[in-house]
N, C-alpha and C positions, 0 to 999 in steps of 0.2 A: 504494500500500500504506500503511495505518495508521503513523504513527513513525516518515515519511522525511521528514527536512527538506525543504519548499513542498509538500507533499500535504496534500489536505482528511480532517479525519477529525471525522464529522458523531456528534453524540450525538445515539442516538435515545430515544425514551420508553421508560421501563420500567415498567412495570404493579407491578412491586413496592416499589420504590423512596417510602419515604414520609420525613418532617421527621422532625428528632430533636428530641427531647423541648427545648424550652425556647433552640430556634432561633427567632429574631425574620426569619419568614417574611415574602417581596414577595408581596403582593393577586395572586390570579390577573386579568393584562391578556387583555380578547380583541381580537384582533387589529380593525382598525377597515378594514380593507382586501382588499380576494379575493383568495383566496389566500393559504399561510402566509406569515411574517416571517422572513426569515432572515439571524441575526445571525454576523457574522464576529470571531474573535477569533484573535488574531497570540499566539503564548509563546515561549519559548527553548528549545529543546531538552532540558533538564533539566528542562521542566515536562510532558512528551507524555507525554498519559492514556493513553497504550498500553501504557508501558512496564511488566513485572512489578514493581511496589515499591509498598509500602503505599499512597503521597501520591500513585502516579498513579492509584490503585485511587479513594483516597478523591476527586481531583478530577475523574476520569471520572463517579463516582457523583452528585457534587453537580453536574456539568454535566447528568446525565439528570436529577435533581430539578427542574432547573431550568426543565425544557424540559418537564415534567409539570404542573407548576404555570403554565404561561403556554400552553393552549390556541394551534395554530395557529404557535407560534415551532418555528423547527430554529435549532441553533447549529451551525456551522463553524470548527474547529480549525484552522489555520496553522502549521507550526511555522517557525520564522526561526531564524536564527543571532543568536548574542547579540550579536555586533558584526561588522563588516568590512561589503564593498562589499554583500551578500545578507542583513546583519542587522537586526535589529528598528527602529534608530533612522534606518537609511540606506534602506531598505527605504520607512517613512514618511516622508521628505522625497522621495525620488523618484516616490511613486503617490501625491503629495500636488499634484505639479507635473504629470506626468502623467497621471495615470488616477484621477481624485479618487472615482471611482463605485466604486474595484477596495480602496478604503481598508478599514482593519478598522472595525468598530463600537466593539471593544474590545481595548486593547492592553497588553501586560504592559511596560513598561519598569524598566531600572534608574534609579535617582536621580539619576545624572551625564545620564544619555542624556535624563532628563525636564523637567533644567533645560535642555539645549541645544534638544529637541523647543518647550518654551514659550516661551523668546526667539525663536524663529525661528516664531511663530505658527501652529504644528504641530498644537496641544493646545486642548480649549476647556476654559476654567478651569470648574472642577467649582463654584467657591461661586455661580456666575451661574444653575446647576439643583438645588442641595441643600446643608444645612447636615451633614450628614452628620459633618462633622470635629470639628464644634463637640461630640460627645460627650466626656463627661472620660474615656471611657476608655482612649482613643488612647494609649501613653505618649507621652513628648513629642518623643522622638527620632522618632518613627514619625510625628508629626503636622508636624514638622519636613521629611521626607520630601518631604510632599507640594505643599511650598511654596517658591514661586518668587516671589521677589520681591513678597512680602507678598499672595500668589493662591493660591487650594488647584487643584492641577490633577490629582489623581487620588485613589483611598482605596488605602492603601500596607496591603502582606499579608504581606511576609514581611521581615524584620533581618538584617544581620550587622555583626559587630562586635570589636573585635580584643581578645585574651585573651590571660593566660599558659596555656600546655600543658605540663604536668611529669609524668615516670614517677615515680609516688607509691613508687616503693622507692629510688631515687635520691634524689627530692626531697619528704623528709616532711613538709619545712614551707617551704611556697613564699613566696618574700621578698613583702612587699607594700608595702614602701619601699627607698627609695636606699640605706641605714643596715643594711637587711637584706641587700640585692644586693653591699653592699662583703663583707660579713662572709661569705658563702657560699665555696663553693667549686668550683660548678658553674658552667659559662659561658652565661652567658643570651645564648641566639643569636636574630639576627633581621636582615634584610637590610640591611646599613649603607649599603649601596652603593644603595638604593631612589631612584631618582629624586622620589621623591614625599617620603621621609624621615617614613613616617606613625609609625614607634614616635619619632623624634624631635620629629616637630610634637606627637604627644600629649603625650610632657614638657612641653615649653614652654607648652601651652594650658592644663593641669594646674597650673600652677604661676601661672593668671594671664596668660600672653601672649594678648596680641589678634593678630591677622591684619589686620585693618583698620584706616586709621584713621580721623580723623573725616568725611574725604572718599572713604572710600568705598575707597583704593586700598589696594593689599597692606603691608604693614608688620608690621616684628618689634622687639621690644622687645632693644633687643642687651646690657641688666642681667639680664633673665631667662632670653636664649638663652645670656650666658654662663653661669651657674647649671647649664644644662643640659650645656654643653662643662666644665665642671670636672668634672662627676660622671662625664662618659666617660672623662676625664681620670684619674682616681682607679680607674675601671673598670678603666680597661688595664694601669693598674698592677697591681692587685691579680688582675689574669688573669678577672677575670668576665666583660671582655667584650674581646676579644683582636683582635687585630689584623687575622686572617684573615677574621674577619666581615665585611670591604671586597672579600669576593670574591661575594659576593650581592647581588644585587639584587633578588631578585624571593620572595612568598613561597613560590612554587613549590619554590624550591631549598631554602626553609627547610625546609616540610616531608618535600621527600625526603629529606632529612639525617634529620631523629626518623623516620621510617620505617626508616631505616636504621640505626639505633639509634647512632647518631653522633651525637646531640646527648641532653638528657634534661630541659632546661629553654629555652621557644622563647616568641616573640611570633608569634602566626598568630591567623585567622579563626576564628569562634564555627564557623561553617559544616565546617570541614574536620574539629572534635574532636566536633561532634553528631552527624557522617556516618559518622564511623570505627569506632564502637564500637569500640575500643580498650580492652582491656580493664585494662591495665596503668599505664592512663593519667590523671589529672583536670584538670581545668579553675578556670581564675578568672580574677579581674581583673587587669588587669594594673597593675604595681608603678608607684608615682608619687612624688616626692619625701616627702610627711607621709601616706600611706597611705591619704588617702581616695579611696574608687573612682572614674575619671572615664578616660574610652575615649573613642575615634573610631568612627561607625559608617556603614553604606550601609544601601543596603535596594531592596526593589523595589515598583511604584506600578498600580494599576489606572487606566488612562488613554482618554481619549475623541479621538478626531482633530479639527479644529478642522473639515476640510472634509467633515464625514459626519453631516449634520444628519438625518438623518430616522429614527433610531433613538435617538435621545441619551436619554431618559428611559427606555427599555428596556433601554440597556446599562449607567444608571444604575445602574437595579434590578439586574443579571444583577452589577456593583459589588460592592455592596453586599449580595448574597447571596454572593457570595465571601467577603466581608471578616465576613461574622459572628460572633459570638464563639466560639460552639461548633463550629463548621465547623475555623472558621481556631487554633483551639487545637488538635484533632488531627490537622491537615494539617500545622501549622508544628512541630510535634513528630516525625510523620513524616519529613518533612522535612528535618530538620536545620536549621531556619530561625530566628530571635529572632522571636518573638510580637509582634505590633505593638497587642497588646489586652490591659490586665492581665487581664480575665474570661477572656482566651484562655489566658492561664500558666495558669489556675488547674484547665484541664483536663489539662497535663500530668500522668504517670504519675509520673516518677520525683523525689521530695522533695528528693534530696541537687540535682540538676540544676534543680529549680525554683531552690532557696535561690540557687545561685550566679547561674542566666540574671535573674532578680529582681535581683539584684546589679548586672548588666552591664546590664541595659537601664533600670533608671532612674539610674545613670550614663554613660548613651549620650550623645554630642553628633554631632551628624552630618558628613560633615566639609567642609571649607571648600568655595565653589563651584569652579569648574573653573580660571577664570580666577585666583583666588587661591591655589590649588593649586600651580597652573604655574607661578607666579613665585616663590612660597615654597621650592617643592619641593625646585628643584636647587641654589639659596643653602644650606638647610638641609641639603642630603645632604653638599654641599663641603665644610661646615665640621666636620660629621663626620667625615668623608674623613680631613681635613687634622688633629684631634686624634689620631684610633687609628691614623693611621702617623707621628705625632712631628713634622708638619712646620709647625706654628703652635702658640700657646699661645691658650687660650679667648679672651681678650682680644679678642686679635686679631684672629679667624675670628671671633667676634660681629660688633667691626665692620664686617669682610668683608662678612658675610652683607646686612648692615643697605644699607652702601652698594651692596651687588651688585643690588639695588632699587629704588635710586632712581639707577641710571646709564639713560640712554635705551639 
């Protein structure tokens, strides 16, 4: 059946189905072989052209355009789980090993899964078949996406990236510096407890901190991580950001708290406040020491397998008609998704929501690779820990954090 996670669901031609005005269409290819071509493409669950919502409507649509315009091709939908032993990333390392013939042509990964899919020789790097990236209109977080270790290995569609979310009758004027967040009176919640510490890494990165150093290994600057631990310091005092916030981890819980109208000012994903239409609700960047905008962001990457040569230039094209501008501006609005194309914003409907997502995506920075992640993440979550329940001074948990780093 259509829309069960590992069933095929084939787009077929539509006789009615034509380009939209001012779409930068692929050449009709004819097949050079007897018999049609039949390309496979693997997505997450959240992406299955079956399902009733505008973005499955429009991507089912432009899979049949696509398949009108290329005489002789059928395409095959996959749907994978986004992660775990049956997911998208583990999925392709095991039919990569065994069953190299049974591989997709084209596959939707996230950014974390695409840098581990390209060290582990998974991916054929996309600049070895097309310059594709090399457009300026990429923004640069989204061109950043697609690169691994100075290699472009897929064209990236769709953004997310972490925001403040405030109930505009609670919070009429959302703080947009340290200096604002003391002065409030609302508690700005968001997972303290995160293994990963990403509203904390973005302070620090905001203000100047590297992750690297010159050799390449994880490193924290423990003058600016202190900077970061005083101001939490000053936070707990003044009740903005409280103690309790060490019972979260995850933004899961953030969000079912403001669901629950338990909280009224939060640090969460672009994805979750584009999705909700929440009506009571807006959106922006989130606060950083001197106000100027600057986020953490992910995203997700159109990607080729390394062992599935005999389609590469067709899933190229089938790429890159995904990623078009006019396509992928009102799919990624449908969607709930950050634009990975300025031309693509510029098809959004609503102006107040352009103004801020333009805000957020050209102060996007993507975030650290997985490996520097890991070793950052749980120093930087500790030493947070250890300020919002009173049991170190900034100082101290900087150097913590610093030497928790470089101990084997």
């Amino acid at each position: 059946m259509p829309g069960i996670p590992g069933t095929e669901v084939t787009a077929q031609p539509t006789a009615t189905v034509s380009s939209a005005p001012g779409t930068n269409l692929t050449p009709q290819i004819t097949p050079t072989q007897s018999g049609p071509i039949s390309l496979r493409i693997w997505i997450p669950p959240v992406m299955d052209p079956e399902v009733e919502t505008k973005a499955a409507a429009l991507f089912r649509s432009r899979l049949e355009e696509f398949v009108n315009l290329h005489e002789g091709v059928q395409l095959g939908v996959r749907i994978k789980s986004e992660s775990g032993p049956a997911g998208l990333l583990e999925s392709l390392s095991t039919t990569s090993a065994a069953a190299p013939l049974a591989l997709p042509d084209l596959i939707a990964l996230p950014n974390a899964d695409l840098e581990t899919a390209a060290l582990k020789g998974l991916l054929h790097p996309l600049d070895q078949l097309d310059e594709a990236m090399i457009d300026p209109d990429w923004y640069d977080y989204a061109r950043s996406l697609a690169q691994i270790q100075d290699r472009t290995y897929g064209l990236p569609f769709a953004g997310d990236a972490l925001a403040l979310v405030y109930r505009t009758e609670a919070v009429p004027a959302p703080p947009s510096d340290w200096t604002a967040i003391l002065n409030t009176t609302t508690p700005l919640v968001f997972p303290a407890a995160d293994p990963q510490a990403l509203f904390t890494l973005s302070q620090y990165q905001a203000k100047g901190g590297t992750v690297r150093d010159e050799e390449g290994r994880p490193y924290l600057d423990d003058e600016i991580l202190e900077e970061v631990l005083i101001f939490y310091q000053e936070a707990k005092q003044t009740g903005v950001i409280p103690l309790w916030l060490t019972q979260y981890e995850d933004d899961n819980q953030v969000w079912e708290m403001y669901n629950e109208n338990e909280a009224d000012l939060i640090i969460t994903w672009t994805d979750r406040f584009l999705e909700s239409n929440l009506e009571d609700s807006a959106f922006t960047t989130i606060p950083t020491h001197d106000g100027l905008p600057y986020t953490l962001s992910s995203g997700w990457v159109w990607a080729i397998p390394a062992h599935q040569p005999d389609h590469q230039e067709l899933s190229l094209d089938l790429a890159k008609f995904l990623t078009a501008s006019d396509y992928l501006g009102e799919w990624s609005e449908a969607a709930g998704v950050l634009p990975t194309r300025a031309s693509s914003l510029e098809v959004w409907s609503s102006t107040d929501v352009k103004t801020i997502v333009e805000q957020i995506v050209l102060s996007a920075n993507i975030l650290p690779s997985t490996d520097v992640l890991t070793s950052i993440g749980q120093v930087l979550k500790d030493a947070s820990v250890q300020i919002l329940n009173g049991e170190s001074d900034p100082e101290t948990s900087a150097q913590q954090a610093v030497e928790g780093l470089t101990e084997p």
